[in-house]
N, C-alpha and C positions, 0 to 999 in steps of 0.2 A: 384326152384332147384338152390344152389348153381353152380357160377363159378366157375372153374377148377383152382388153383393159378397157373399163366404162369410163367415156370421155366426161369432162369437169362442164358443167355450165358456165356461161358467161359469167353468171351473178358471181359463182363461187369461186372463179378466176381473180375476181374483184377483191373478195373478202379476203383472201389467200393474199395479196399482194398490200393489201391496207393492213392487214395484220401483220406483215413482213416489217413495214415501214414503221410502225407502231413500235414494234417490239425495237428498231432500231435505236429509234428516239428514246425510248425507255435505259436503255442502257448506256444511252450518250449521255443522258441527262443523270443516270446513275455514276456513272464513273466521272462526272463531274462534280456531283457532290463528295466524289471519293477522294478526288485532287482538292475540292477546298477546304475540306475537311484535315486533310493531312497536313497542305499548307498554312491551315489559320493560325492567324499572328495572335500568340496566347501570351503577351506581358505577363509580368510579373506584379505584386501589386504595388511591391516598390524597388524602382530599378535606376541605381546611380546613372547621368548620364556625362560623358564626354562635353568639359568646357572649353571652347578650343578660341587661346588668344592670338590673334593676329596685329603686327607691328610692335611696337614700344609702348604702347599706351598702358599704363600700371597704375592708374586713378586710385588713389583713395578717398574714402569715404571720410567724412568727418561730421560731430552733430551740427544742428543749425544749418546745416548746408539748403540750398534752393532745389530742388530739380523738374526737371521736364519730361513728361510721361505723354508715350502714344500711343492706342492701342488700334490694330486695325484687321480686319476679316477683309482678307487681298482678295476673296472668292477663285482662287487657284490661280489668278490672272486670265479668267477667263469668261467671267459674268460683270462684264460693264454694262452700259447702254442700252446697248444693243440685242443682248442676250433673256431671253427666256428659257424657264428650266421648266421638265415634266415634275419633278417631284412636290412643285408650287404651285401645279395647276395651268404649268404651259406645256406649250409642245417637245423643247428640243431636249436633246440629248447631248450631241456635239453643239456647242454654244460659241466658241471660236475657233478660227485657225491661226495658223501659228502665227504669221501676220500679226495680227490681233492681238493674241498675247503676250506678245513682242510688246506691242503698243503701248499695253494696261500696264506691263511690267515697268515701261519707261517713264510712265504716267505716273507711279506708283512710288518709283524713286527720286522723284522728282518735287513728289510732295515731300518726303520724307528730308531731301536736302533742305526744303523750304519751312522746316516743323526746326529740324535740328535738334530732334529729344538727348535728353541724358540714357532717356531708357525707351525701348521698342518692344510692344507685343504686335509679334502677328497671329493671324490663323488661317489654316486654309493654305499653306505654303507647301505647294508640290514640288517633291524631288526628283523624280523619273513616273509621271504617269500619263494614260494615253490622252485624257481628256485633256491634258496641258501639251500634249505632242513633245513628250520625253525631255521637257527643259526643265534643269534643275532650280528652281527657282528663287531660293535661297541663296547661292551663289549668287545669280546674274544680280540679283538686288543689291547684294552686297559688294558687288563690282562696279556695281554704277555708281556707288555713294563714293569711291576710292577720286582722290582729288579735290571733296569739299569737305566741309568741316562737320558732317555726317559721320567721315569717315570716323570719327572717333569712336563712334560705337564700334570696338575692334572683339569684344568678348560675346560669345555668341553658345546658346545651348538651344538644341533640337529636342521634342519629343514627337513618337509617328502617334500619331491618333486613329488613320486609316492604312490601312496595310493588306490589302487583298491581290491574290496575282490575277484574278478576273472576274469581272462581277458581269454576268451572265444577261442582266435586263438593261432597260426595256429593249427594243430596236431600233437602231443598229445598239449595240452593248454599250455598255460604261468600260469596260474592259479593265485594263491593271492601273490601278492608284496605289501611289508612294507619298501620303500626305501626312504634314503635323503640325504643328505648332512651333514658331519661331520667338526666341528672348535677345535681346541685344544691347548692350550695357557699353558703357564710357567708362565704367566702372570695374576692377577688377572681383569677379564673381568666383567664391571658394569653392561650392561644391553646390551638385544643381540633382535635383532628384523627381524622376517620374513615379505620380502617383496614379495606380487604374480607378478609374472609378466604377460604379455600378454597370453595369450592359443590361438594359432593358429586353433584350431580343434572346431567344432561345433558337438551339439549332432547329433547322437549317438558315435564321432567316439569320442570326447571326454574323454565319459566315458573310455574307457580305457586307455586312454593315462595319460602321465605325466602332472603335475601342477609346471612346472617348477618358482622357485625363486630365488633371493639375500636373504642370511644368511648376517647379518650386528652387528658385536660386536664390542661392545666399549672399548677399556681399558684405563682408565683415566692416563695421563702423568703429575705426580710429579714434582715439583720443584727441586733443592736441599735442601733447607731447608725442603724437606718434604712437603710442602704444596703444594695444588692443583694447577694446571696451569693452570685449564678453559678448555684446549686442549686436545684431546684424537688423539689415537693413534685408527683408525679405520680401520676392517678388513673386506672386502666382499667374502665372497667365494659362488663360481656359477657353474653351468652347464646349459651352454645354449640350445636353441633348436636344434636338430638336422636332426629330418626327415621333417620335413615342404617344404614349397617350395619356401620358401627366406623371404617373408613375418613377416613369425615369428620370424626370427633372427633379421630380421632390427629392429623390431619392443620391441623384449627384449631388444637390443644394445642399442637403445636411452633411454628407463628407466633408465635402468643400469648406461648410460652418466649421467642422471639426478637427480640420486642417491646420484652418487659418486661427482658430481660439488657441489652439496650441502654443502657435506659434507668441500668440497674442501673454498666454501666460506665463511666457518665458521672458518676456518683455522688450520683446524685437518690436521692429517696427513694420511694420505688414502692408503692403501694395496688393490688393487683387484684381486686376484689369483684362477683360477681352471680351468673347461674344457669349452672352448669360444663355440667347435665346429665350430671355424673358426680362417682364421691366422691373423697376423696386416700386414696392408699395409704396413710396412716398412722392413716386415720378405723374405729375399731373402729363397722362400723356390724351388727352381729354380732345386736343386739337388735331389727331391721326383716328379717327374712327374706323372701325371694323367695317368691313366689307362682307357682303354672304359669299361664300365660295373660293377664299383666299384663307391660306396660312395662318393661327392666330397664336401670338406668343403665350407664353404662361407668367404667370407673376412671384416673383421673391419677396413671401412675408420679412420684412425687416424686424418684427417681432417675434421672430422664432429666432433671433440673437441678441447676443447681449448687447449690451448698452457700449460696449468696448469698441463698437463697431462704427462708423458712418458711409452712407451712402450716396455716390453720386452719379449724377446723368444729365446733362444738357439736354433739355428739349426744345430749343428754340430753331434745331432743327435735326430732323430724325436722323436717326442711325442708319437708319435697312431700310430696303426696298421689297416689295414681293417681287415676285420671279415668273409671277403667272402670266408677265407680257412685256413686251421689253417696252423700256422706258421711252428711249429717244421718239420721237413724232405720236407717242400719246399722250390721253388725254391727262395733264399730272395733278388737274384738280381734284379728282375722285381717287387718285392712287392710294392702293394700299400702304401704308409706311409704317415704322416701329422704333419704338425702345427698345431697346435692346443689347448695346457695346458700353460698358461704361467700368465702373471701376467700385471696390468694397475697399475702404481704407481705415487703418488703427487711429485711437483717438489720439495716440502719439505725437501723428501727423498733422500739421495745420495745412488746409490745402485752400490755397488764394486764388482758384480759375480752375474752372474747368470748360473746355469751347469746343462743338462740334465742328468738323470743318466742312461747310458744303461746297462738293464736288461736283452736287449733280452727278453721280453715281455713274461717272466715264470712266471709270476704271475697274470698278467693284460693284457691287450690289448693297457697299455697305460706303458709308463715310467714317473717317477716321475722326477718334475722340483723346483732345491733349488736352492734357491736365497739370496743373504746376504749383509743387507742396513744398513745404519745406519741414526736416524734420525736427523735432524737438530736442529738449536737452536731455542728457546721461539720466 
């Protein structure tokens, strides 16, 4: 005679169907580190990149010449004003719609028609990612400048710094980012070369984090008579690490040092301009006070380089904004602000201004910093 099949209890009804759902997630969440793991963007550590000139524009470079430098952290065109971010200690995740950074983008080039550099660093410039709602953003800027005397910056080199096809937190996700770093010249630029630098993060946290680099373009510096001088006139634009735990920053700084002396002992003439994510020792930034519970940058010993080196930075008004609340209708006497975008230059260079521009952070989270050098002789 068959046994009677002995019915399950509620409880263990319960446990049976939590365990089903468990074990799902387990392997949703498995086979997604499977996909980012396959897909991660693994650079090289040094990888030539595509200069690509647009128009007539064939500038050369000659000594003694003036120039005008911008460097600016665009925040994807999507953390103006308005925007607070989780990773700063605010809520959001999606921070505009496309609207919006439509807006900042128009905002953006608009300052840049009204700067009129010889040379343009960006950072933070999205090519297809979701947080930017898939606009390439590199183009549109460069499309808007087309009809002013902007457009001269017609030589242009990319590097990705962030390259994930999905980044899984917080909720709702960050989803897929196609971000990097933008150079823009008046100038005809020879040969432009991405360097990796250190990556603080170990798998898995890696994979979705950035691949932060040095963009390093050359523009070769002219005689008068035209002929070549051996010497170039060399540009680095950067964003350094930011969320790490000091480590990382030290750790990209001395590359970076290492980079640019090189270049230094060859006896080019060296620009290094963009977002340090920390301020120079020598920057009184004395009038933006630390806040408890905000973001706090790191500092670049100016003494861990040589003497080849100068440093600058405008503080008459800040760089960066914290993220932990949007700016527009707070209080902005207590705001967090920072040092932060500024420039490392050869002693080659004599540099007559340097000037933040306050925007009042309607477009970025940062403000744009011009600088205007002129370089030396042979």
């Amino acid at each position: 005679m068959n046994k009677e099949k002995k019915k399950r209890k509620p409880w263990q009804s319960v446990l049976i169907w939590i365990a089903r759902v468990v074990t799902v997630i387990v392997l949703c969440f498995a086979m997604l580190l499977v996909f980012l793991t396959v897909t991660e963007y693994r650079p090289a550590d040094q990888e030539q990149l595509e200069v690509v000139s647009s128009g007539d524009n064939n500038k050369e470079l000659k000594f003694n010449t003036s120039l005008k430098l911008m460097t600016w952290n665009v925040g994807y065109g999507a953390l103006g004003d308005n925007a607070d971010f989780f990773m700063d200690g605010g809520k959001s995740v999606n921070t505009a719609d496309e609207a919006r950074v439509k807006e900042n983008l128009t905002g953006i080039a608009d300052e840049i028609k009204t700067i009129d550099p010889d040379v343009l660093f960006l950072q933070e410039v999205d090519l297809n990612s979701s947080r930017s709602h898939d606009i390439n953003e590199q183009e549109s800027i460069q499309n808007m400048l087309q009809g002013s005397s902007a457009s001269q910056l017609s030589n242009s080199t990319f590097a990705y710094n962030f390259k994930v096809s999905f980044i899984p937190y917080p909720l709702p996700p960050i989803g897929k980012v196609n971000s990097g770093i933008v150079t823009l010249s008046s100038y005809s630029i020879e040969e432009a070369t991405r360097y990796q630098l250190p990556c603080p993060f170990s798998w898995p946290v890696r994979l979705a984090n950035l691949k932060r680099c040095v963009m390093v373009d050359r523009i070769p510096i002219m005689n008068e008579d035209g002929s070549a001088s051996g010497k170039y006139l060399v540009l680095a634009n950067l964003h350094l690490e930011a969320y790490d735990d000091g480590e990382g920053k030290i750790a990209q700084t001395e590359m970076l040092r290492e980079i640019l002396q090189k270049e230094a002992d060859e006896g080019n003439y060296v620009i290094a301009g963009g977002d340090f994510n920390q301020t120079f020792s020598s920057i009184d930034d004395s009038m933006y006070p630390e806040y408890e519970g905000t973001w706090q940058c790191g500092e670049i010993d100016e003494n861990e380089f040589s003497s080849d080196w100068q440093f600058h930075m405008d503080n008459s008004v800040p760089t960066c904004r914290s993220l932990d609340r949007a700016y527009v209708g707070a209080d902005q006497t207590d705001f967090q602000y920072y040092m932060i975008d500024g420039y490392i230059v050869s002693k080659n260079i004599d540099v007559s201004s340097i000037k933040t521009q306050s925007k009042a952070f309607r477009n970025s989270d940062h403000n744009p910093v011009v600088m205007e050098v002129k370089l030396g002789n042979n």
